[in-house]
C-alpha positions as CSV (number, residue, x, y, z in Angstrom):
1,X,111.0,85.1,83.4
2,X,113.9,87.3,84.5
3,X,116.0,89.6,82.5
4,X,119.0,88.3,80.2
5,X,121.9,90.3,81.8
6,X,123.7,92.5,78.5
7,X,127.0,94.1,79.0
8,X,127.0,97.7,76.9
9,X,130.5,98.9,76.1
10,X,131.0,102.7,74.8
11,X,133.7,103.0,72.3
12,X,132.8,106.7,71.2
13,X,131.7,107.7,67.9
14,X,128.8,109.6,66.9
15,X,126.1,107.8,69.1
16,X,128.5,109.6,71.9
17,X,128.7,113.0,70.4
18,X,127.6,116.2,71.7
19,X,128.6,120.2,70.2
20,X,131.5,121.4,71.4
21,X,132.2,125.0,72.0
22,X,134.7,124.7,69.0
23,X,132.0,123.7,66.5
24,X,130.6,120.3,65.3
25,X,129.8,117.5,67.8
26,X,132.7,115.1,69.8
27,X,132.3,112.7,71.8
28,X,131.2,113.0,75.1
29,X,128.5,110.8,76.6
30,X,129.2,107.4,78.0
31,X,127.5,104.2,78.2
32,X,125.8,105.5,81.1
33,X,124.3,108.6,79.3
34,X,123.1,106.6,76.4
35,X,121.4,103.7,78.6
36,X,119.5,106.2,80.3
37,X,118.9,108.2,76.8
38,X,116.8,105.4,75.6
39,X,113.1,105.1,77.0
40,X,112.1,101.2,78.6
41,X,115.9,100.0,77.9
42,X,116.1,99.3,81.7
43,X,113.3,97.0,81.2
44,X,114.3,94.5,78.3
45,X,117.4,93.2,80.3
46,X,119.9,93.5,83.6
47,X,122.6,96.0,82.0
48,X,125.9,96.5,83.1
49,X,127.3,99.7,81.6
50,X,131.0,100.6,81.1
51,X,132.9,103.4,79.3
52,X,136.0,102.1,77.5
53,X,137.0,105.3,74.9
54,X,135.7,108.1,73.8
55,X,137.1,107.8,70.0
56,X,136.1,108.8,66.9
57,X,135.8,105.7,65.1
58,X,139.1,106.7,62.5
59,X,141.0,106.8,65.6
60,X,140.8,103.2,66.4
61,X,143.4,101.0,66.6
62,X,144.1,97.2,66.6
63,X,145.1,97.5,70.4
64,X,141.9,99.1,71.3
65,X,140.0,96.4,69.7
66,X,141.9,93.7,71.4
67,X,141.5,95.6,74.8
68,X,137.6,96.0,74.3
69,X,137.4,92.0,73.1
70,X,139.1,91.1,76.6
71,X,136.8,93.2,78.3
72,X,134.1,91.5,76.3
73,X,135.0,88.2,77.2
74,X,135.7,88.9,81.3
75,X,131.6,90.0,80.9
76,X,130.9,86.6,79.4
77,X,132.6,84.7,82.4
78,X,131.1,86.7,84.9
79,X,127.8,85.6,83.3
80,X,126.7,88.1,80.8
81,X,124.2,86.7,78.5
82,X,125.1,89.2,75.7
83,X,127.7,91.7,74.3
84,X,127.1,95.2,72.9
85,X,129.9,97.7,71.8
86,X,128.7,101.1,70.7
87,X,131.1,103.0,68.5
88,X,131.9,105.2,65.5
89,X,130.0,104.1,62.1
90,X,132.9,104.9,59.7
91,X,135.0,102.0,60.9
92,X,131.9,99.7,61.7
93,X,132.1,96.7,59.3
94,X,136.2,96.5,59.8
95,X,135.7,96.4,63.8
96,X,132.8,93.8,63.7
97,X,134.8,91.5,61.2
98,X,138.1,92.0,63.3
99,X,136.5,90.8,66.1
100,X,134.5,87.9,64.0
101,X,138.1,86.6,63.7
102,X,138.7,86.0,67.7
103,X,135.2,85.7,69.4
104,X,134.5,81.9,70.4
105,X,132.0,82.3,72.8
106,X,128.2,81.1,71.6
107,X,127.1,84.3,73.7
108,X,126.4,87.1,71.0
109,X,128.6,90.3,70.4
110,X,126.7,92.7,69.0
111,X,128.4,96.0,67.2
112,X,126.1,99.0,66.6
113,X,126.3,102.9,66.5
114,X,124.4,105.9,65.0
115,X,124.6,108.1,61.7
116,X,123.0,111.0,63.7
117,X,124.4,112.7,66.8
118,X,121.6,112.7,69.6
119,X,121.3,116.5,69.5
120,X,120.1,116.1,65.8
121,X,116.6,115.8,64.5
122,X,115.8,111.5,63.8
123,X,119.0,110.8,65.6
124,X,119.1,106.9,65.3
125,X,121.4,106.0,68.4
126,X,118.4,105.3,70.6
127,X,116.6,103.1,68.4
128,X,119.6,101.2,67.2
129,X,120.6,100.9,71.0
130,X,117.7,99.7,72.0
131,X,117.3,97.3,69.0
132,X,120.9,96.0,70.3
133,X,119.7,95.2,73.2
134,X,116.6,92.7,71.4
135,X,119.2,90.8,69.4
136,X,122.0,90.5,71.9
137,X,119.0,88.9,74.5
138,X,117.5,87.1,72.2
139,X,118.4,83.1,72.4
140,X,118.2,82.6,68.7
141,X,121.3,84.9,68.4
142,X,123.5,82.5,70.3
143,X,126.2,80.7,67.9
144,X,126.0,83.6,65.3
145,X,129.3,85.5,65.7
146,X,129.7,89.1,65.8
147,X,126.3,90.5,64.7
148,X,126.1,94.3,63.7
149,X,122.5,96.1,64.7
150,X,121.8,99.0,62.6
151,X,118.5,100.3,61.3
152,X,116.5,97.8,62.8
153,X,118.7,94.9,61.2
154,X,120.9,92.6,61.5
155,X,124.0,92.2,59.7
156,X,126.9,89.2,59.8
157,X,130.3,90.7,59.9
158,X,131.3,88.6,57.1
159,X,128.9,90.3,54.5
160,X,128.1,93.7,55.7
161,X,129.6,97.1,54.4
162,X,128.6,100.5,55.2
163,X,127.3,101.9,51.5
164,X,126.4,105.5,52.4
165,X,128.4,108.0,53.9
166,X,125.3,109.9,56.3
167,X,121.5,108.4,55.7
168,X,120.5,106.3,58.5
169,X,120.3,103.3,56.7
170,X,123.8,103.8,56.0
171,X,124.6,99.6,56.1
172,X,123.7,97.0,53.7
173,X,125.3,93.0,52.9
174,X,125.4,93.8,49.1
175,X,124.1,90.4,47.4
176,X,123.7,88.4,50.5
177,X,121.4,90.7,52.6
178,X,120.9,91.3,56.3
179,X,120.7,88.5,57.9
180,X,117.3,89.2,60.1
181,X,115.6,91.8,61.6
182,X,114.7,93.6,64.9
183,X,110.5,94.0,64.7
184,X,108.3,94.5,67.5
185,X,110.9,94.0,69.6
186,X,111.6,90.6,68.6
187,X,114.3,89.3,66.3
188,X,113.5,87.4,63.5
189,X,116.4,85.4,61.3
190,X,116.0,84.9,58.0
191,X,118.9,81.8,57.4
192,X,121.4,79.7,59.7
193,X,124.5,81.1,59.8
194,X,127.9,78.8,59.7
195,X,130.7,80.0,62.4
196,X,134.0,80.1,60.9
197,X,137.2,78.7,63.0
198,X,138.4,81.5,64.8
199,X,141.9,82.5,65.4
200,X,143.7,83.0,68.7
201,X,144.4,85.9,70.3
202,X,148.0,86.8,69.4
203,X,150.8,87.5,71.7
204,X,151.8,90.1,69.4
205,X,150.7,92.1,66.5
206,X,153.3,94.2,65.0
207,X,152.8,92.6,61.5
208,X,151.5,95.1,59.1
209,X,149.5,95.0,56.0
210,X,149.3,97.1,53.0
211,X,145.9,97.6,51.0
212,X,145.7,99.2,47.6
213,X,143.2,100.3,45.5
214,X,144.0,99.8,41.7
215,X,143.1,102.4,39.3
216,X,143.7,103.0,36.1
217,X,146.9,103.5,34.8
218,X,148.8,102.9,38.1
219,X,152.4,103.6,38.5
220,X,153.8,99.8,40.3
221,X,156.9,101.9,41.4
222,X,155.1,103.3,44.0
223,X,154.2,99.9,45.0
224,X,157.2,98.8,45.3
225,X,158.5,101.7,47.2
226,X,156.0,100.4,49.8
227,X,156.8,96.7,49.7
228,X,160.4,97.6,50.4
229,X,159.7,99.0,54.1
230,X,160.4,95.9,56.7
231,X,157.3,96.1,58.5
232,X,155.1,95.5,55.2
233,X,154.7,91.6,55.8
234,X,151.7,91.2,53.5
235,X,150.1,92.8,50.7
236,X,145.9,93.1,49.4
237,X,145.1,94.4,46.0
238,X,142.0,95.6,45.9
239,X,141.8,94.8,41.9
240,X,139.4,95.3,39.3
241,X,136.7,93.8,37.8
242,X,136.6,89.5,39.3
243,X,140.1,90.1,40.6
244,X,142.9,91.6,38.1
245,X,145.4,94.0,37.6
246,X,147.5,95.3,34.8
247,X,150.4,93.9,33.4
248,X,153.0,95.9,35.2
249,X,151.5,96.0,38.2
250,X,151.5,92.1,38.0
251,X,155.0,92.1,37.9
252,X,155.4,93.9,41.1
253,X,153.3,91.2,42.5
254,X,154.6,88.1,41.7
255,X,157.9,89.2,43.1
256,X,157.1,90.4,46.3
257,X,154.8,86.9,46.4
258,X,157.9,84.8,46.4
259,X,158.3,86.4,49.8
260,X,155.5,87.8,51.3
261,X,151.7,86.5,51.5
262,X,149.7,88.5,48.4
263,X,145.7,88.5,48.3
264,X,143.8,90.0,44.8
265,X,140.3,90.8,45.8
266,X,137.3,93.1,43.8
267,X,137.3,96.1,43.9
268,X,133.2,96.7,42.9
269,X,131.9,96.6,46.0
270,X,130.2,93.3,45.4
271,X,130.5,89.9,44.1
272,X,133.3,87.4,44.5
273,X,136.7,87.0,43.1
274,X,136.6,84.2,39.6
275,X,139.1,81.6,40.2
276,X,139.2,80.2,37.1
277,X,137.6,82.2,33.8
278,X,140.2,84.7,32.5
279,X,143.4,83.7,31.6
280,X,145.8,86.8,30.6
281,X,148.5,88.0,31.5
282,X,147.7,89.7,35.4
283,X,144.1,87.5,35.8
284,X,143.2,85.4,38.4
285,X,144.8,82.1,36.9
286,X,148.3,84.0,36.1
287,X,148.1,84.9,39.2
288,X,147.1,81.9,41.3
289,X,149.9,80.0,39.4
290,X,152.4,82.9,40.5
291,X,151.7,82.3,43.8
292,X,148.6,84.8,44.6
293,X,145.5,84.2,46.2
294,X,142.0,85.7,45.6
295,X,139.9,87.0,48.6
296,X,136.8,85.5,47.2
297,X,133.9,86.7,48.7
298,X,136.1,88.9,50.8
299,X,135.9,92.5,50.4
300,X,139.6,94.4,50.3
301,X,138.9,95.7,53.6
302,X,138.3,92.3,55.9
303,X,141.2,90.6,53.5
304,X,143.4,92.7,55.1
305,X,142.2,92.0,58.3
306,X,142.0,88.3,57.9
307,X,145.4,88.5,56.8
308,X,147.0,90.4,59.5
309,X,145.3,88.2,62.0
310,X,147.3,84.9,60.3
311,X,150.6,86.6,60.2
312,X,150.1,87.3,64.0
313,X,149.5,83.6,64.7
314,X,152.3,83.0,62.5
315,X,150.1,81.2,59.4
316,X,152.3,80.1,56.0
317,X,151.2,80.5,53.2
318,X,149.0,77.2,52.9
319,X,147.0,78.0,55.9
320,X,146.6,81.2,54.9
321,X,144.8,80.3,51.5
322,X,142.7,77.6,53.7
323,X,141.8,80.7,55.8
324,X,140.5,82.7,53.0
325,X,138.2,79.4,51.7
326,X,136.5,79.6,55.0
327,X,136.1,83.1,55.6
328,X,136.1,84.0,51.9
329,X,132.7,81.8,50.9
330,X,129.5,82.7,50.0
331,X,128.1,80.5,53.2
């Protein structure tokens, strides 16, 4: 049987890092160095390596990701059976989710990257490389979206969320679970997955959105101070408890909804959004009759992502709550 062929993209990030003569590590090594880093990777598939950035993964921006998706999709038409793009951990799950949003192709993208540098004892690049590899040659991975590889698992961009700021087993789907595993070189699935409509590939992305964490005793002014700026187009609340916020802060809210798009999601880490259990003043049914909508399953972080991605393909308000029932369920 010959080799599935399987693009590798370098992004930077710690998989990439080496010490500098400053102190600490920075990235260095391209997708050259870390194919060749990783014993028998040459023999599980055809690779064609390319170095896009050397980035720390803060550094990031929406531009990049759209020039690493092109790049991702030129490898697909020139016959690539698979998609791997290594980068920086600490913007992981927002990266695999963003590009969740515009992948169409049944061929899989896989996102992965390391907790440990390779100079460090256990560094994980290597392993979760090579595991990469397994999923994105695998044909049961085909029709699954952006997958993201990580500590031998597998993770759907939807659900997963990095939950630990160094250990190696740094990524988790908090209530849903991975969905599969890399063991003895062979993937295993543990459900079907359902592939969401994906948006196009805007023209232009110059709409920005603002995401807030409400805490206790918030001042709205500052808030509104932010929704005054021209460029803020959309709002997320990361809210407490199911989806709420405080009285005042409500207020602000139902305002700027009259004009702009406003999503409340949780703030917990897991669990979805209620739709219809509380009723005061600044809970979800106040605030669905005002005009707000509730990311669901949806944590604060992809909301704003899904978001941004309407208002670039120019989405009212309608479509953008339809949006958030398909990308914001539980399936």
């Amino acid at each position: 049987m010959s080799k599935k062929r399987i693009s590798i993209g370098a992004l930077g990030g710690t998989i990439s890092m080496t010490a500098s003569q400053s102190g600490g590590v920075t990235a260095t090594l391209g997708a050259r160095e870390l194919a060749e880093s990783v014993p028998g990777l040459a023999g599980l598939a055809d690779l064609s390596l390319q170095t896009l950035q050397k980035l720390p993964s803060g550094s990031i921006r929406f531009d990049h990701l759209f020039s690493c998706l092109a790049w991702a999709e030129k490898e697909v038409e020139k016959g690539a059976d698979g998609v791997i793009i290594t980068q920086g951990t600490d913007t992981l799950e927002e990266s695999a989710f963003f590009m969740d949003l515009f992948w169409r192709h049944a061929e899989p993208l896989v996102l992965m990257g390391a907790m440990r540098s390779p100079e460090e004892p256990g560094a994980d690049g290597a392993a979760n490389l090579l595991a990469s590899v397994v999923v994105a040659s695998s044909q049961v991975s085909a029709n699954r979206g952006v997958l993201l590889v990580m500590n031998d698992e597998i993770h759907e961009a939807r659900h997963v969320r990095k939950v630990h700021s160094s250990r190696v087993n740094a990524f988790a789907s908090p209530v849903f679970g991975a969905a599969g595993v890399v063991l003895e070189k062979q993937v295993q699935y543990f459900r079907p997955t359902v592939r969401k409509p994906q948006l196009a590939i805007p023209t232009s992305f110059k709409a920005k959105v603002l995401l807030l964490e409400h805490t206790l005793s918030d001042d709205p002014g500052i808030l509104s101070l932010a929704l005054a700026h021209e460029a803020c187009q959309g709002v997320v609340i990361a809210g407490f408890g199911s989806g709420h916020v405080s009285e005042s802060l409500r207020d602000v809210l139902v305002a700027a909804a009259k004009r702009i798009p406003v999503i409340v999601c949780s703030r917990t880490g897991a669990g979805s959004t209620t739709q219809a259990v509380y009723g005061y003043k600044g809970a979800e049914i106040d605030l669905q009759k005002n005009g707000i909508l509730m990311g669901q399953w949806l944590c604060p972080r992809k909301a704003r992502l899904l978001l941004a991605a309407a208002l670039w393909n120019n989405c009212e308000r309608e479509q953008i709550k339809e949006l958030l029932g398909q990308w914001g369920t539980s399936h």
